[in-house]
N, C-alpha and C positions, 0 to 999 in steps of 0.2 A: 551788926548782927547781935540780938540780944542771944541770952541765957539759953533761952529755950530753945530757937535758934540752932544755938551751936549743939544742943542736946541730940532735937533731930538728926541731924548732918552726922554726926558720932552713929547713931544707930545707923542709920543706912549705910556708912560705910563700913559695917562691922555683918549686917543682914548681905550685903552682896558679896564683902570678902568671903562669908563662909559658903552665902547659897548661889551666887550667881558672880565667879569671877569674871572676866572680860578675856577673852584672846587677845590677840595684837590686833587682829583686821577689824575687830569693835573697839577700839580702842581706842586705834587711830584712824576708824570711822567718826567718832567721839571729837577728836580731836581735830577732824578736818573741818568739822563746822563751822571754825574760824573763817572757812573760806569764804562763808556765803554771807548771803547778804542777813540774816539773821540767828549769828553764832550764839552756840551755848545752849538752843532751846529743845533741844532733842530729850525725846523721854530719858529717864533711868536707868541704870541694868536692872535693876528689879524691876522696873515696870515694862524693859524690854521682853522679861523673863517670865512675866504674868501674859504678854502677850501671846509668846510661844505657849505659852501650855494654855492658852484658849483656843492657838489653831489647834491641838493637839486633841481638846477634850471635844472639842465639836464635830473635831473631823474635817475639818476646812480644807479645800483643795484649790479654792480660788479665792484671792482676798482683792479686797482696792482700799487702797488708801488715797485721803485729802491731805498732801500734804508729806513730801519724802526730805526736804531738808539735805541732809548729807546721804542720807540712807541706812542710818542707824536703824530705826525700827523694821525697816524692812527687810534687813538682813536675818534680824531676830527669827521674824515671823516667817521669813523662807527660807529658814536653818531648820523649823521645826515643821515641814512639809516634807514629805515623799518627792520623789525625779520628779512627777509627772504634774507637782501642783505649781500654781501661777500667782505670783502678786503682780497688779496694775496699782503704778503710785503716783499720782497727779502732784504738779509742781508748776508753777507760774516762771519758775524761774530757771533758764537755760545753763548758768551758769551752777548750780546747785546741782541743776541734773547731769550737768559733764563729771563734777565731784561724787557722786553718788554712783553712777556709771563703773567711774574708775573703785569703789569700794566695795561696788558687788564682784567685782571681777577678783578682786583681792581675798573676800568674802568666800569665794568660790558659791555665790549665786544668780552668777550673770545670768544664767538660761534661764533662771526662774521667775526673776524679775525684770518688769519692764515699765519705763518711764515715758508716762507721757506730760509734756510741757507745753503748757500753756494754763489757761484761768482756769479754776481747778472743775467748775459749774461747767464752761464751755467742752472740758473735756471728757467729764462726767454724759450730757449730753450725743457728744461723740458714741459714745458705746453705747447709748440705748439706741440711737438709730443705726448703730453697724448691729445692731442686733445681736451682743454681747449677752453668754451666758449667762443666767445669775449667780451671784457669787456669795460664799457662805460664812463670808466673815468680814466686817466694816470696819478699816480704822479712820477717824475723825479727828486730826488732828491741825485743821489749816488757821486761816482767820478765821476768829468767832463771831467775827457782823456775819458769816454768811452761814453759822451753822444749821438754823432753819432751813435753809436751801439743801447745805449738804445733805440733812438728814432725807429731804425730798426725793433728791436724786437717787439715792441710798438704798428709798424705797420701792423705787422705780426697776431697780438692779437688782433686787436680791427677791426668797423665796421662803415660804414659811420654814421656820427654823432658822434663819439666818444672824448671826449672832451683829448687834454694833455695841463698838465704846467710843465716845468720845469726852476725848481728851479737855483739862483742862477748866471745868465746869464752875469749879468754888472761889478761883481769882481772890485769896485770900478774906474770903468771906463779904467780898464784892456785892455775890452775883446776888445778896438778899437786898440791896439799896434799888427799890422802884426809880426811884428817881435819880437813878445814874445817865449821866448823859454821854458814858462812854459806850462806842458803838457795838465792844466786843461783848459789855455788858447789858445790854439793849438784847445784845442777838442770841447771848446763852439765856437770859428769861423769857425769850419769843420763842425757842427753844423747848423750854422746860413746858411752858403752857401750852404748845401743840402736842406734846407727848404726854403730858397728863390727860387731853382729852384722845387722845386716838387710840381705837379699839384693836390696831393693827398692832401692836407695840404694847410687851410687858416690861417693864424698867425699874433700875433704882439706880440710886449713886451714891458711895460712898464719898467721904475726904479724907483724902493723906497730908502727912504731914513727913519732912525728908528734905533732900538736897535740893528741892525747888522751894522749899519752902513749905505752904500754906496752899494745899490746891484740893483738886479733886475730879474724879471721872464720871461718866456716866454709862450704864453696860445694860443692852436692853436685845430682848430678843422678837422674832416675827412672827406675830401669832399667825 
């Protein structure tokens, strides 16, 4: 880890000590990640924290997420919901959703949140033909070979004004190499190019820099 590096990593841990402490049940939400099968990659507090105050400024009453891991993010976002609001959070992986299960219950947002398991496209699917609300706020955080698709589905689900971010867009200044022949980098510039031309969709994205390093989101809403 160079210099700068370690410079990053000092501010965010100084930005969430003062604006976004953790309770225990984010914590060792945080912390259970180790269980799954890909530990550690869970947002930030702060970027947990940026979540909740989108459901907040939007108004969002029902979210879906690509992508629940341990269930970090989705505790955030269904802390910052009324009783009566709902997150759907799609996970390929059964054992991640038993850990995440057990975190909302800890959490105290078991009733809010519900996990469904399996391919996150196939599940996605699932609720347009059970004829699934739309929902007023996207989080996008799964594999990035399929974020084209995600964002599909996405649009398929949701209602003018519906807010999305997805996660993870800049891959340490990756995503600007054409000719990457890595798949996740292939799928966030197949990505960016459908959203640059579609009229349905106003967007930008910022990049951060922090305890993940070098990254960055994308935050677009439904015209």
């Amino acid at each position: 880890m160079g210099e700068m590096d370690n410079a990053w990593t000092a501010v965010d841990d100084y930005l969430i000590e003062r604006l976004v402490p953790e309770d225990e049940a984010l914590a060792e939400t945080r912390r259970s990640s180790a269980e799954t099968v890909t530990p550690g990659i869970d947002v930030t507090a702060n970027m947990g924290a940026f979540l909740a105050l989108l459901v907040q400024i939007s108004g969002a009453k029902r979210v879906l997420e690509f992508g629940t891991l341990a269930g970090y993010s989705s505790i955030w976002m269904a802390r910052a919901m009324d009783d009566d609001g709902a997150v759907v959070t799609l996970d390929i992986d059964p054992a991640a959703a038993q850990v995440a299960r057990r975190n909302f219950t800890a959490a105290g947002v078991a009733e809010r949140v519900h996990v469904r398991v399996g391919p996150a496209l196939e599940s996605a699917q699932m609720l347009v033909e059970e004829q699934e609300e739309p929902f007023d706020l996207v989080f996008i955080d799964a594999d990035k070979a399929n974020n084209p698709h995600y964002l599909e589905a996405s649009l398929t689900l949701s209602h003018p004004g519906t807010v999305i971010v997805i996660d993870n867009v800049v891959r340490g200044g990756a995503v600007v190499d054409e000719d990457s022949t890595d798949p996740d980098i292939q799928g966030i510039r197949t990505l960016m190019d459908r959203i640059e031309t579609d009229e349905r969709l106003t967007a930008t994205a910022l990049q951060t820099v922090g305890l993940k390093g070098w990254d960055g989101f994308l935050l677009a809403r439904v015209n």
